[in-house]
C-alpha positions in Angstrom: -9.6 -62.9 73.6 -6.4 -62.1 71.8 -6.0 -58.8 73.4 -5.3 -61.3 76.9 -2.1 -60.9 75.6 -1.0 -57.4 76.6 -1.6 -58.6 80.2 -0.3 -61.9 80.4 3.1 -62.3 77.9 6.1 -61.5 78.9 7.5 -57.9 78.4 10.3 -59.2 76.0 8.5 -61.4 74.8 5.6 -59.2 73.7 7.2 -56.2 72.7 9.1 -58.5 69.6 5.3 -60.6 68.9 3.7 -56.9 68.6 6.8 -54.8 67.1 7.9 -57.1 64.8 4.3 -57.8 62.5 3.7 -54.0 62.8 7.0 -53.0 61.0 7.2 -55.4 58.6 3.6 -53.9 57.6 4.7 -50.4 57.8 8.3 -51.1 56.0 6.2 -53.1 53.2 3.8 -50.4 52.6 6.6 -47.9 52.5 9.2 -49.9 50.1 5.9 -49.2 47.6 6.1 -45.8 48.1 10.0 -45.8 47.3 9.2 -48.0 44.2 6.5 -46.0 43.1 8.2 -42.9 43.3 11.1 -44.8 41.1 8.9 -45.4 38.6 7.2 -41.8 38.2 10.7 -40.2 38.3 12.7 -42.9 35.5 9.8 -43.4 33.1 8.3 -40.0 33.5 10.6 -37.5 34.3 11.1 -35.0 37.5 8.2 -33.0 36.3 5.9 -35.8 36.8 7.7 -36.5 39.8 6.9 -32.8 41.0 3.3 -32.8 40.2 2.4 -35.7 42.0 4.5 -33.9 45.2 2.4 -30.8 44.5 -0.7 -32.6 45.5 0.7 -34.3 48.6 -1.0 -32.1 51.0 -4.4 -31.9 49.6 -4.4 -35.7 49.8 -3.2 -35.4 53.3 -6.1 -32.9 54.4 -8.5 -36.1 52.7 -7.7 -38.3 55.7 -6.8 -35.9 58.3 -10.6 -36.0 60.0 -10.8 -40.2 59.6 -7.4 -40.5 60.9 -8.1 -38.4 64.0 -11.2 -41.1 64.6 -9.5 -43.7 64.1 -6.5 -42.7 66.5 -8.6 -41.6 69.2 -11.3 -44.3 68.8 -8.4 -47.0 68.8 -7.2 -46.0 72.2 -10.6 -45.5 73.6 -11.2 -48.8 72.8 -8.1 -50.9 74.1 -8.9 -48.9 77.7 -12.1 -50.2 77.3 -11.0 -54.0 76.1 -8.6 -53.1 79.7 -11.5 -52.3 81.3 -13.3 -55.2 80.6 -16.1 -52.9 78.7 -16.9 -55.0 75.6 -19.9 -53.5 75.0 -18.9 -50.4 75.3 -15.9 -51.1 73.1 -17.8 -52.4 69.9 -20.2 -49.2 70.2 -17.1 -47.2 69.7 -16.0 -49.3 66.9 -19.4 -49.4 65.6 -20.4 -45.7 65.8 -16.6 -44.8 64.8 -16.6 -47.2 61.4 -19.4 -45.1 60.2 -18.8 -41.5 61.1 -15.0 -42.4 59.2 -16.6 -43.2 55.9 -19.1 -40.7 55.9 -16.5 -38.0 56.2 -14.0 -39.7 53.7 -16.9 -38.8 51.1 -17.4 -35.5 52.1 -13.5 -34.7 52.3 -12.9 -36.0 49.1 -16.0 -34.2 47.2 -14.4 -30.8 48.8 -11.0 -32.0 47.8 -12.0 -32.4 44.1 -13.5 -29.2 43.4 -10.4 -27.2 45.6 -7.8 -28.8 43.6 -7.6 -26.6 41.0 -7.7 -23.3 43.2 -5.3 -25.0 45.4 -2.5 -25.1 42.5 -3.3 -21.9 41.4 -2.3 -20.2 44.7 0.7 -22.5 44.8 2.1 -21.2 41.5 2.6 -23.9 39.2 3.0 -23.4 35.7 0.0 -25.2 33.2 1.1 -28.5 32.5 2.0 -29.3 35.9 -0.9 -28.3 37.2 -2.8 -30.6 34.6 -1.0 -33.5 35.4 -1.8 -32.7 39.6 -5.0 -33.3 38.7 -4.6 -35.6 36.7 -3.3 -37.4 39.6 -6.0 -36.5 42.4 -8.7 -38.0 40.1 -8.5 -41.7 41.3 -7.9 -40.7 45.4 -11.5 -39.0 44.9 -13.1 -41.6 43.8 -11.8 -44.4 46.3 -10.9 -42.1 49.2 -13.8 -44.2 51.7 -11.9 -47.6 50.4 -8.8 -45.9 51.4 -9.7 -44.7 55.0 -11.4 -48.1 55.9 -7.7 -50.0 54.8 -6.2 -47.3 57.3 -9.0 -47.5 60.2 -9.5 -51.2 60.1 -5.5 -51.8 60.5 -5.6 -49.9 63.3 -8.5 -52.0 64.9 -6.9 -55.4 63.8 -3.7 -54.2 66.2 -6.3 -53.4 68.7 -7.7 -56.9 68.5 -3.9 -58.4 69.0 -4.1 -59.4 65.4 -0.9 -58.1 64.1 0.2 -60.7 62.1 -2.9 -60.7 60.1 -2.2 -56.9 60.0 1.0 -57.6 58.9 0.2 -59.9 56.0 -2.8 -57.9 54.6 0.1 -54.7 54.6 2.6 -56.8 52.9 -0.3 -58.3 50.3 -1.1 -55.1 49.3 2.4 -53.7 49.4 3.7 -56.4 46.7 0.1 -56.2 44.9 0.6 -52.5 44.5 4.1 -52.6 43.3 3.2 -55.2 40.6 0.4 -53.2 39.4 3.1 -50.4 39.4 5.0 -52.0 37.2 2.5 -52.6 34.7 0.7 -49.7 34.7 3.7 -47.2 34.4 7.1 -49.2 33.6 5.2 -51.8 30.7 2.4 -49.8 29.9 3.5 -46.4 30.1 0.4 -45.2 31.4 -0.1 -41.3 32.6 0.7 -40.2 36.0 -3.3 -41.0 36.8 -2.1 -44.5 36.6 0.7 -44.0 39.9 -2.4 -43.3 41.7 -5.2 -45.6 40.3 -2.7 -48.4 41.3 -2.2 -47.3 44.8 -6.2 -47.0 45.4 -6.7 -50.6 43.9 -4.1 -52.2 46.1 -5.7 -50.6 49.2 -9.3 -51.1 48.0 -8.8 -54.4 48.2 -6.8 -54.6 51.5 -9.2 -52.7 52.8 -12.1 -55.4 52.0 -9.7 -58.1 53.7 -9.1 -56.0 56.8 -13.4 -55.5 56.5 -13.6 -59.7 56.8 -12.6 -60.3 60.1 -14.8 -57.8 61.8 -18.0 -59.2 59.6 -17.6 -62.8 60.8 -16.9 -61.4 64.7 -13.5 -63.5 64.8 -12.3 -60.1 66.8 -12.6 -58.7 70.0 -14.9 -56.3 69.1 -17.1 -56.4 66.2 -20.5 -54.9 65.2 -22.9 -53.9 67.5 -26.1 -51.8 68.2 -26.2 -48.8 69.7 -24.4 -45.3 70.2 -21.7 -44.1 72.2 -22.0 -40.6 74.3 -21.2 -36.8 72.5 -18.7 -36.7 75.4 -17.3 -40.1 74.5 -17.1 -38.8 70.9 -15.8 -35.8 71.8 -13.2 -37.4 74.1 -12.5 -39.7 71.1 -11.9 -36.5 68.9 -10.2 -34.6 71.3 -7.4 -37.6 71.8 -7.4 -37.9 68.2 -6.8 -34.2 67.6 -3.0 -34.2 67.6 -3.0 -36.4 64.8 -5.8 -34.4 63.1 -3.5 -31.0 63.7 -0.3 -32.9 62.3 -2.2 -33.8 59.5 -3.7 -30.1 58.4 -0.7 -28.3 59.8 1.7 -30.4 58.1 -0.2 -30.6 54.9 -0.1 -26.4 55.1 3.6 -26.6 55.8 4.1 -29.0 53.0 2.4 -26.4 51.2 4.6 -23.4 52.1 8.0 -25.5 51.5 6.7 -26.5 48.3 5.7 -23.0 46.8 9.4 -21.8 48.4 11.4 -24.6 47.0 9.5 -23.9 43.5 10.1 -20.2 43.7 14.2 -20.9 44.6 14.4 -23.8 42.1 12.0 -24.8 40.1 10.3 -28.1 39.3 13.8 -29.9 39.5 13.9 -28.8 43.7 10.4 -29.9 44.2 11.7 -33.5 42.6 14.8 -33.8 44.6 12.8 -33.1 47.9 10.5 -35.8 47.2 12.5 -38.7 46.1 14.2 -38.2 49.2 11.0 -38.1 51.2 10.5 -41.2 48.9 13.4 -42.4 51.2 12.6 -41.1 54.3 8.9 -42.7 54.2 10.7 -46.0 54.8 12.3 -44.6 58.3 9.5 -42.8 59.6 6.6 -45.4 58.9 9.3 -48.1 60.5 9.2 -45.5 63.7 5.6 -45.1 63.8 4.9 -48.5 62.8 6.8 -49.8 65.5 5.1 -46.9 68.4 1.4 -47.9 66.6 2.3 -51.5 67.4 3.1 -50.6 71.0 -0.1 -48.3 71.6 -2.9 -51.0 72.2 -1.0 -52.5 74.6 0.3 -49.6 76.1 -3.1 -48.5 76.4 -4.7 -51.5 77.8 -2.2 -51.7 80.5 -2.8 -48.1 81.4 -6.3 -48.5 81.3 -5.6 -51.5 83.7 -3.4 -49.8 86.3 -0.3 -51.5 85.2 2.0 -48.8 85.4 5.1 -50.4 85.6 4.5 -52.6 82.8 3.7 -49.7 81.1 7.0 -48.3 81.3 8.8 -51.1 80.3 7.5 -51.9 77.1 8.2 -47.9 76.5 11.8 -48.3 77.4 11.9 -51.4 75.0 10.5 -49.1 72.4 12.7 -46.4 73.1 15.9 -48.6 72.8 14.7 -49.9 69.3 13.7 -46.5 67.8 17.0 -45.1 69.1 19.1 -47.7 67.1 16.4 -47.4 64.0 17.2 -43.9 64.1 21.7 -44.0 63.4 21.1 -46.7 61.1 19.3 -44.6 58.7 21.1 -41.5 59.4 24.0 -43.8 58.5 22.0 -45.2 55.7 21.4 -42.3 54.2 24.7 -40.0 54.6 26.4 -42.7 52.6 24.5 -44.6 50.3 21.5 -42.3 49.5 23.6 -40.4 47.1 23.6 -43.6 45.2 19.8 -44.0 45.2 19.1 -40.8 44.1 19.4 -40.6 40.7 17.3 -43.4 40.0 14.1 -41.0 40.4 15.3 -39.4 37.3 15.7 -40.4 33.9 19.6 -40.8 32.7 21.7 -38.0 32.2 18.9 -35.2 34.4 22.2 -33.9 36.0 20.1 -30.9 37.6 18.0 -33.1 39.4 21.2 -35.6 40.7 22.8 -32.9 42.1 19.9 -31.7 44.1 19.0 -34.4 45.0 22.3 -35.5 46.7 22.6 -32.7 48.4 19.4 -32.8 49.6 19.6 -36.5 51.1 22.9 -35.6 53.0 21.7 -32.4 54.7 18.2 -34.3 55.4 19.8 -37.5 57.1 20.6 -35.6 60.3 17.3 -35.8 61.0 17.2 -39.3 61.8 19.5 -38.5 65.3 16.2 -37.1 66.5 13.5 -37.5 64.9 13.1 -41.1 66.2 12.8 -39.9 69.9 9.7 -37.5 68.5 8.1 -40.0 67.3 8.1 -42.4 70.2 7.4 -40.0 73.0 4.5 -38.7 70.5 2.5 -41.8 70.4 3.3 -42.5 74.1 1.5 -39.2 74.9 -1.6 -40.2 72.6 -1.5 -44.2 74.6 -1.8 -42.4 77.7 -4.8 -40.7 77.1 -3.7 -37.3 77.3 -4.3 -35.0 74.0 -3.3 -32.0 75.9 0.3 -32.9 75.7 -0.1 -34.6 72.7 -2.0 -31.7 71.3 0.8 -29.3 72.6 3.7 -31.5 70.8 2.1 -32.1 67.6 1.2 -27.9 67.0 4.8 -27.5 67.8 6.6 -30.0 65.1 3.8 -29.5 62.6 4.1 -26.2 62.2 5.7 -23.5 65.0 8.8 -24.9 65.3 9.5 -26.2 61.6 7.8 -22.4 60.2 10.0 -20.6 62.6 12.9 -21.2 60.6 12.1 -22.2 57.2 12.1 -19.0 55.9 14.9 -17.4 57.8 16.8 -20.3 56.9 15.7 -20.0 53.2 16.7 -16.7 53.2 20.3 -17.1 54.8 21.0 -20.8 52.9 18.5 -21.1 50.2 17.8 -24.8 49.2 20.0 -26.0 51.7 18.9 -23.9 54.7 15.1 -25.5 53.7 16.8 -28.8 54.1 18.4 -28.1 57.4 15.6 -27.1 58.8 14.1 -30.5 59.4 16.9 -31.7 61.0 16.9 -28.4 63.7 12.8 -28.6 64.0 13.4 -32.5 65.0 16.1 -31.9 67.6 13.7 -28.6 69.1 10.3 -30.9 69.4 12.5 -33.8 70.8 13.7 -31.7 73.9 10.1 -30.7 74.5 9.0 -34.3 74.3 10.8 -35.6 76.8 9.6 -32.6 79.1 6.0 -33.0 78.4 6.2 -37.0 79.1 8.4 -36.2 82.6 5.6 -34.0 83.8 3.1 -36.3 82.6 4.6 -39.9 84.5 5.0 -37.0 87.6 1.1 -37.0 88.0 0.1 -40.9 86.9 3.3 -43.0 88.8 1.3 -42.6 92.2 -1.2 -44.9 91.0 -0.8 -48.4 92.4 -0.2 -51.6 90.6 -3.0 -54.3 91.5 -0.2 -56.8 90.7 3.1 -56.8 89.6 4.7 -56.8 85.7 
């Protein structure tokens, strides 16, 4: 069984074999995005640029249900693999697989027909809004190809196949980015074409992920039978923090994207997403790297190994910390020189938004990473409560309680600042929510030692 390996391996020595694979895959799949984003920007323009942003949070509410599922089915399972319940284990992968696609359809069907009401409240003018659609066309229609790529990656890290995780990722990563190139830099194809690419690359990766499971070269595979409404329903409920990040940050997304239209136009929508074209890299990196961490996390925890348990967190911890200066660093200084390649030459408006954008934005990065971590340590531990409590409070109460003052005092730049005061607020509360959590599970025994 590969998941033997969260018991057995050294600490050191298994935090590198699981956090190495799962950020090259998250790093791979993010240097796309960048690319992509390039592409839109210099061959298009920043109002192409801003209509594809425009639709970010409609896409975001598509997945929001599977990726609660898949979250709370995936550590569900490695306490069960922990446990020793196999059979139990491939029912929830099982029943899980299935309830994931059928909502993917559903999601997608309401997602199509609430596009175009959805733009209209946001206040775009007419030929962004056609090209918005434009773009949402394609995600539609692949949307269940696109939440099985996402589920079954998940479940491959599970399995302790990270490596296979890894290459898939970085396949489709490079498979994406070529078709990019085609599609939009050769071709010069509409702005359907940035996202018909991105569902081809992960339809496909999605079918390789799918392989694996078929032939039962996994620890859990396919199976008969059904798991309990309360097993469901503790699946959803440990899944719900990633389901309320999801729909409140789509919502907030929303609200910063009507405001930064409203105070600068189409050009202000642009700058803020090339650099959250940048800022994908650093954050899937952070969550890539705590993903990596959660099976075994969870399987120790699910096998009374406490003190194992907190050393792999301190090793992730450490990592995340020095992930997080480098890209403020990164960012401060050389993202100004990035920037104005998500514009054609000579967009001067756009430039200059954008650079002031990226060097507000960077101080993030000197807390945002300890967020993140602390975040997916809650959800390995089995405990949505806290996890519920911490994702309502960065998705939206602490982030909305100061956009608009900011906005109002600083315009553009106090909507920039905000993320960086938002991080450094939901950080504090991190680290008191996972102190009172260890408080109550450290009395637990070790049946042997790390």
């Amino acid at each position: 069984m590969d998941s033997v390996i969260f018991r057995k391996m050294p600490v050191v020595r298994l935090f590198w074999h699981l956090v190495l694979p799962g950020s090259v895959s998250r790093v791979a799949s993010a240097l796309y995005i960048v690319f992509d984003g390039m592409f839109v920007g210099h061959c298009m323009g920043h109002d192409a640029l801003a209509a594809i942003t425009m639709m970010w949070p409609l896409i975001a509410i598509f997945f929001a249900v599977s990726d609660m599922i898949s979250t709370g089915s995936s550590v569900q399972i490695s306490v069960y693999l922990g446990k020793k319940d196999n059979v139990l284990a491939n029912r929830t992968f099982t029943t899980c697989l299935a309830l994931i696609i059928g909502i993917s359809m559903l999601f997608s069907t309401l997602g199509y027909f609430l596009a175009y009401p959805y733009l209209d409240v946001m206040g775009v003018d007419a030929e962004t809004r056609d090209l918005s659609l434009e773009y949402i066309i394609p995600y539609c229609v692949s949307a269940p190809f696109l939440s099985l790529f996402f589920t079954t990656d998940h479940y491959l890290r599970v399995c302790g196949r990270q490596r296979l995780s890894m290459w898939i990722n970085v396949f489709v990563s490079l498979f994406n980015l070529l078709l990019d190139y085609i599609f939009i830099v050769e071709l010069r194809l509409g702005v359907w074409s940035a996202s018909l690419t991105t569902c081809l690359a992960l339809s496909t990766g999605s079918l390789m992920s799918f392989y694996p499971f078929i032939m039962r070269k996994t620890d859990v595979f396919f199976a008969k039978g059904l798991i309990s409404l309360k097993t469901l329903w503790r699946i959803c409920y440990n899944g719900s923090s990633e389901l309320l990040m999801s729909t409140a940050g789509a919502f907030f997304m929303f609200l910063v994207n009507a405001l930064l239209l409203s105070i600068g136009g189409n050009a202000a929508v642009a700058a803020t997403a090339a650099v959250m074209y940048l800022d994908s890299v650093s954050v899937m990196l952070l969550i890539g790297m705590s993903d990596a961490m959660q099976p075994a996390i969870s399987y120790c925890y699910g096998a009374g190994r406490l003190l194992r348990v907190l050393s792999l967190q301190r090793w992730l911890i450490r990592a995340s910390a020095l992930v997080g200066l480098f890209f403020f660093c990164f960012l401060e200084f050389l993202g100004p020189l990035i920037m104005p390649l998500y514009a054609p030459e000579g967009d001067s408006e756009f430039a200059e938004l954008a650079v002031r954008c990226v060097r507000i934005f960077a101080f993030t990065y000197l807390f945002i990473w300890l967020d993140i971590t602390l975040h997916a340590f809650l959800t390995a531990l089995d405990c949505p409560s806290y996890s519920f409590i911490l994702s309502f409070s960065k998705a939206i109460i602490v982030p909305l309680a100061g956009l608009y003052l900011f906005a109002y005092f600083w315009g553009l730049d106090g909507i920039w600042a905000n993320s960086a005061v938002s991080a450094l607020l939901t950080a504090v509360l991190a680290v008191f929510l996972v102190r009172r959590l260890w408080k109550k599970v450290r009395h637990i025994r070790l049946p042997s030692p790390v």
